[in-house]
C-alpha positions in Angstrom: -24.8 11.7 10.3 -22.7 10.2 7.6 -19.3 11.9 6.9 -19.0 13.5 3.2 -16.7 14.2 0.9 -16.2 16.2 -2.3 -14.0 14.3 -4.7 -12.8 15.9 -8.0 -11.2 13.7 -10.4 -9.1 14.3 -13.2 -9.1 11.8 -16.2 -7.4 11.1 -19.6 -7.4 8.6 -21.8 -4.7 6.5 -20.6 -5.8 6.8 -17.0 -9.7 7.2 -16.7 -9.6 8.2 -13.4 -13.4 9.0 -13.1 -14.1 5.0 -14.3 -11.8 3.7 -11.4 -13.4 6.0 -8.6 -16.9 5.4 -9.7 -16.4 1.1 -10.0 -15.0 1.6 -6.4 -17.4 3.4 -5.2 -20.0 1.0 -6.6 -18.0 -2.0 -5.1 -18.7 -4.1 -2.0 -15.2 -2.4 -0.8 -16.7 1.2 -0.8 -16.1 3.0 2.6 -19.2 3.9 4.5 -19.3 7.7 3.2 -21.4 9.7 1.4 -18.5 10.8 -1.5 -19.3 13.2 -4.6 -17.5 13.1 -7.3 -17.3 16.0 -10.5 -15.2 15.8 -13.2 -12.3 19.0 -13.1 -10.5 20.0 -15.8 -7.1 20.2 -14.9 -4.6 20.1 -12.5 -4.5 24.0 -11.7 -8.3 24.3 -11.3 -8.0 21.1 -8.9 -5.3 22.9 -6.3 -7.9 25.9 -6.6 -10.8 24.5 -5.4 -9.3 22.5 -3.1 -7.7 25.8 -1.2 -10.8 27.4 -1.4 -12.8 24.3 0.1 -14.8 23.4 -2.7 -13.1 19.8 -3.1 -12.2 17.8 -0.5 -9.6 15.3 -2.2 -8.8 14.8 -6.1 -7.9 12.0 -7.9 -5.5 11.7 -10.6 -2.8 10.3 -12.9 0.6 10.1 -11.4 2.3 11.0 -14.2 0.6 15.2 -14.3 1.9 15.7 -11.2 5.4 15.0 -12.4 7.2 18.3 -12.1 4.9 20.1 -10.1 5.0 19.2 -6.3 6.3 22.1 -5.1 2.8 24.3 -6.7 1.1 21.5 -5.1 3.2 21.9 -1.6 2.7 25.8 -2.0 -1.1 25.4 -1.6 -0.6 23.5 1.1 -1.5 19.8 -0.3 0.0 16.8 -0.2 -0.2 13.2 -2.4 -2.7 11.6 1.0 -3.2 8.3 -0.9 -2.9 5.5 -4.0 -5.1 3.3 -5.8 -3.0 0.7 -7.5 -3.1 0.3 -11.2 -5.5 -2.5 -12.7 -4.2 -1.9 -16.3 -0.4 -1.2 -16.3 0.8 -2.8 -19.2 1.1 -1.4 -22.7 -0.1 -3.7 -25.7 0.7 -3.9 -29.1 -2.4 -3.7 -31.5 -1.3 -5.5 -34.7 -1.9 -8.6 -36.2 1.1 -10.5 -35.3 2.8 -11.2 -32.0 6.3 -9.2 -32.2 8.3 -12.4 -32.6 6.2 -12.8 -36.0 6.5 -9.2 -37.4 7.6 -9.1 -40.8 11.4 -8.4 -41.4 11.7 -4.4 -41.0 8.0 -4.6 -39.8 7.0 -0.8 -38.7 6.1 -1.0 -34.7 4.8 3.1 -33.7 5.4 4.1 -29.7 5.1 7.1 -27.8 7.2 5.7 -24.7 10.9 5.9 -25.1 11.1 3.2 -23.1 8.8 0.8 -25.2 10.8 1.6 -28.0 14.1 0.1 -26.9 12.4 -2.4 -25.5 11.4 -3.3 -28.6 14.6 -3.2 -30.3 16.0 -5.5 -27.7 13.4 -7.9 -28.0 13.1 -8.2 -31.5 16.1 -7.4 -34.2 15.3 -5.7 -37.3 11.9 -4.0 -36.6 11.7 -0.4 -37.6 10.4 1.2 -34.0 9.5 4.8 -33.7 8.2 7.2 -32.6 5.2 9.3 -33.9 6.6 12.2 -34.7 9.8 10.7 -36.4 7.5 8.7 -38.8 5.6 11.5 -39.7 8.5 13.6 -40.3 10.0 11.1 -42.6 6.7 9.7 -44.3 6.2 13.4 -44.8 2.7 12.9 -42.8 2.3 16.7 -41.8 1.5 17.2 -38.1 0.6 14.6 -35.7 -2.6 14.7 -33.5 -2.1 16.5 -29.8 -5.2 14.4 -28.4 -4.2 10.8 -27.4 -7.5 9.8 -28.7 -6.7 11.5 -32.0 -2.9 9.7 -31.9 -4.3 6.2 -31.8 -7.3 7.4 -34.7 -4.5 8.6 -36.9 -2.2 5.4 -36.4 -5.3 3.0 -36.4 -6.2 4.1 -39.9 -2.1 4.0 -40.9 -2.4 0.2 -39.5 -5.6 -0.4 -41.5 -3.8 1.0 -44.7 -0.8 -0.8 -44.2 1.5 1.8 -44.0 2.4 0.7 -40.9 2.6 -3.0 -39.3 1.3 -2.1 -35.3 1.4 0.7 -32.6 1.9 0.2 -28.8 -0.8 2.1 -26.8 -2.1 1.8 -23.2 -4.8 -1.2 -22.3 -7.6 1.9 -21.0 -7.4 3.1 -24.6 -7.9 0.3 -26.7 -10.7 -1.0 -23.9 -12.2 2.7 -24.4 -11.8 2.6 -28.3 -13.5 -1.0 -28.6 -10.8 -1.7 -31.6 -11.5 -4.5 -33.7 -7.8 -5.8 -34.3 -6.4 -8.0 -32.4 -3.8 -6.6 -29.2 -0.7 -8.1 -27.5 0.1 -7.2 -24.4 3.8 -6.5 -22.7 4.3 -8.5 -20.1 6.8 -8.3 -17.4 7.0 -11.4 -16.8 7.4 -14.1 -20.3 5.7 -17.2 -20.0 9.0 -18.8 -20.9 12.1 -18.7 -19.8 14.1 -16.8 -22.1 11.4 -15.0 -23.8 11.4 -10.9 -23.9 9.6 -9.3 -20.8 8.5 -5.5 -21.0 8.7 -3.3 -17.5 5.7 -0.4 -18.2 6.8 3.1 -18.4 6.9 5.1 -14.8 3.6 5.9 -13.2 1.5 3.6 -15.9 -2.3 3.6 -15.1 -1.3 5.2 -11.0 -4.0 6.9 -9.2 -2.9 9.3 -6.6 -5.1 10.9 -3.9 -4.3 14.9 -3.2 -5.6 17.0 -0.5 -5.4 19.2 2.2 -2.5 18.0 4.8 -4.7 18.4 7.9 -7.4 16.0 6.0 -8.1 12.7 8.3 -6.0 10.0 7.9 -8.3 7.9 9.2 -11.2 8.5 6.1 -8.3 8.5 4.0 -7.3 4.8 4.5 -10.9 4.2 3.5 -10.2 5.0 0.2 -6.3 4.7 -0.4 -5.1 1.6 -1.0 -1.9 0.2 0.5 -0.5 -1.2 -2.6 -1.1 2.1 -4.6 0.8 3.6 -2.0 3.7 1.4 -1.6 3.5 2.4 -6.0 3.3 6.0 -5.5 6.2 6.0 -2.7 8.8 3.9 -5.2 8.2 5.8 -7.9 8.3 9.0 -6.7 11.6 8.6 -5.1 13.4 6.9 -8.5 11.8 9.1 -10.4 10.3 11.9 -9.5 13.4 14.7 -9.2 14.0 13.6 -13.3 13.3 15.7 -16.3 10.2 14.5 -18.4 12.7 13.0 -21.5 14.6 11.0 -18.6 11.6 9.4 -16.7 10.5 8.7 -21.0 13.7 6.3 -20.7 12.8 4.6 -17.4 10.6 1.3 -17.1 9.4 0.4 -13.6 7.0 -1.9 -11.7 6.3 -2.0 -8.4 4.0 -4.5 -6.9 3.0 -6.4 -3.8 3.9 -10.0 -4.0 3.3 -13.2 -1.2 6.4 -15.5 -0.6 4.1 -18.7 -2.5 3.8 -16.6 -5.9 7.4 -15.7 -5.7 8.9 -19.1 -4.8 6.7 -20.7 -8.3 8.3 -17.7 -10.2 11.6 -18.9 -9.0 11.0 -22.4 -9.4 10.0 -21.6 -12.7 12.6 -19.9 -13.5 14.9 -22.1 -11.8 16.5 -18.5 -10.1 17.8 -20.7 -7.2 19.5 -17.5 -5.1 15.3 -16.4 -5.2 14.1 -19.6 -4.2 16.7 -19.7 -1.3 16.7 -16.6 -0.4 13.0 -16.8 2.0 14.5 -20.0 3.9 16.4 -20.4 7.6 19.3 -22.6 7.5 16.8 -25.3 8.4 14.9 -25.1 5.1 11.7 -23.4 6.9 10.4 -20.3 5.2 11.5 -17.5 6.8 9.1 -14.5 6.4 5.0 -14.1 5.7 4.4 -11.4 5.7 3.8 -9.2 2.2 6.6 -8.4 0.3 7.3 -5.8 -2.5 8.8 -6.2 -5.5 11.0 -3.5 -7.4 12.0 -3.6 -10.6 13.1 -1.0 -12.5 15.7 -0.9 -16.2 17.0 1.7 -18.8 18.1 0.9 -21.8 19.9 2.3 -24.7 17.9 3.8 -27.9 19.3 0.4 -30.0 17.7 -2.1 -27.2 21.5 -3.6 -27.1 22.4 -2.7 -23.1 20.0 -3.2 -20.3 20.6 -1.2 -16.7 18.2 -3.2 -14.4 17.9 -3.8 -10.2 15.0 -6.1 -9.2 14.7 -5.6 -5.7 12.0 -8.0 -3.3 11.8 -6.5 0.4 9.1 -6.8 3.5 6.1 -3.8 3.1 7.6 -2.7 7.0 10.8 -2.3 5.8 9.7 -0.1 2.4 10.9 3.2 3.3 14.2 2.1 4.3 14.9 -0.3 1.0 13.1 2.2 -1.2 16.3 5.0 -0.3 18.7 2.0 0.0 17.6 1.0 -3.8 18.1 4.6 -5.0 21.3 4.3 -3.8 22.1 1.5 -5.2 20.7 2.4 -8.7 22.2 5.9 -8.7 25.6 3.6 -8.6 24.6 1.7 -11.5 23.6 4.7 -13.7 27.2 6.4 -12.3 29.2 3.2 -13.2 27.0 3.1 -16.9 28.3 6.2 -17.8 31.8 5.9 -16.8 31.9 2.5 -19.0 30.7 4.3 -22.3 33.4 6.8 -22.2 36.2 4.7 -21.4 34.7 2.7 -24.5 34.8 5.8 -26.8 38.3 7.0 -25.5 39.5 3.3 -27.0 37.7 4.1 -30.1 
């Protein structure tokens, strides 16, 4: 008799959660089990039915878990699995590329993070946020629906009032927009040119359930990659207040040695290229690596805290807390430098 499973999902429109389970379940990579899925309606309702039995696992975006582990941990579930992101990375729905925005050109973004890296990619653009352009436009209140947000900027873009708006790729797929979009990369295709790490736990899937739930279905339907995300971003981020992850761009991703040494070469980041090679020249590892990157910066876009990190998947959990560290220092160090800078003011 085939194993089943009762899967809830939870979706919004940044993170169509329901879309992603139901293409992988219609996929050649679909696990031989008989899965349901129903659509729940929020987090709350999920924990409920999955004490009482009547779901099996949920799937949902990262980011509504953020500040509520320990309800999750008090019904005794845990996050069981990932599936990694397929469309991370914010774009920019406007005519023009950034670098060809009008002087004082008017850029809308919800992220904190997009928004200085705006500024630091391009001087002189006006970027802000919703609320703050309503409140000076005198605009009234703004839309609670994301749905509704992008509606009420689209029709500001279309009357010229504004220039562009960032939003995230499932949305403007979903709305089927007709201007053209940009999209902020993390890695330029020149040297040089301005690269855009997404906000934390962009487009993430995680997989809750009970804790005595078989690991071994589970792995039929995590994904390694999604997990290696999940684990990253949890630890950098996941003990900060909602405002502070808003100021935090991160990417973690699985990379192989051959992709990395072109980026290098590319790049001409000789410590990179040199760093996977013996004393004899011979690469020295095959297996898959991860990649970390993570950067703050401040509201003007004019100073960048950022770690990139590249270690072996074995030795994740160990870099992952050595990283922290590491960044924790950075942050530390940050701080001490702006006050020394205002006591000389």
């Amino acid at each position: 008799m085939m194993e089943r499973i009762m899967l809830g999902t939870i979706a919004t429109p940044s993170c169509p959660v329901a879309d992603y389970m139901s293409r992988f379940l219609d996929s050649g990579d679909a696990p031989d089990i008989d899965i349901d899925t129903i659509n729940v309606e929020n987090f709350e309702i999920a924990l409920e039915k999955l004490q009482n039995g009547d779901l099996d696992l949920v799937a949902l975006p990262a980011y509504l878990l953020h500040g509520k582990l320990l309800a999750m941990k008090s019904a005794d579930c845990d996050v069981l699995g990932a599936r990694t992101p397929r469309q991370p990375n914010p774009v920019l729905v406007s005519e023009n590329k950034i670098n060809y925005q009008p002087k004082s050109a008017i850029i809308l973004a919800e992220s904190g993070i997009t928004r200085h890296q705006l500024r630091r990619s391009r001087k002189g653009l006006r970027v802000l946020s919703l609320e703050a352009f309503a409140r000076i436009s005198e605009l009234g209140e703004v839309p609670e629906g994301e749905a509704e947000r992008v509606a009420w900027m689209e029709a500001l873009r279309e009357s010229g009032t504004i220039d562009g708006y960032i939003i995230p790729r499932p949305i403007y797929s979903a709305l089927n927009l007709n201007e053209r979009r940009h999209a902020l990369l993390p890695d330029p295709h020149k040297r040089g040119d301005s690269h855009f790490l997404p906000p934390a736990y962009s487009d993430l899937v995680i997989i809750i359930g009970r804790r005595l739930f078989p690991y071994s279905t589970m792995e039929k339907i995590s994904e390694v990659e999604g997990e290696s995300i999940w684990h990253v971003q949890n630890h950098f981020v996941g003990s900060l207040s909602i405002e502070d992850v808003d100021d935090v761009g991160i990417m973690v991703r699985h990379r192989h040695i051959a992709a990395i040494m072109k980026q290098a070469e590319v790049e001409k980041d000789l410590t990179m290229e040199q760093a996977f090679h013996n004393t004899e020249g011979e690469v020295t590892e095959g297996n898959v690596l991860v990649e970390i990157r993570i950067e703050s910066l401040s509201s003007d876009g004019s100073r960048t805290i950022a770690m990139n990190r590249v270690t072996p998947h074995a030795d994740l959990p160990h870099s992952t807390i050595s990283a922290g560290k590491d960044w924790v220092v950075l942050l530390r160090n940050a701080v001490i430098s702006d006050i020394d800078f205002l006591k000389q003011q």
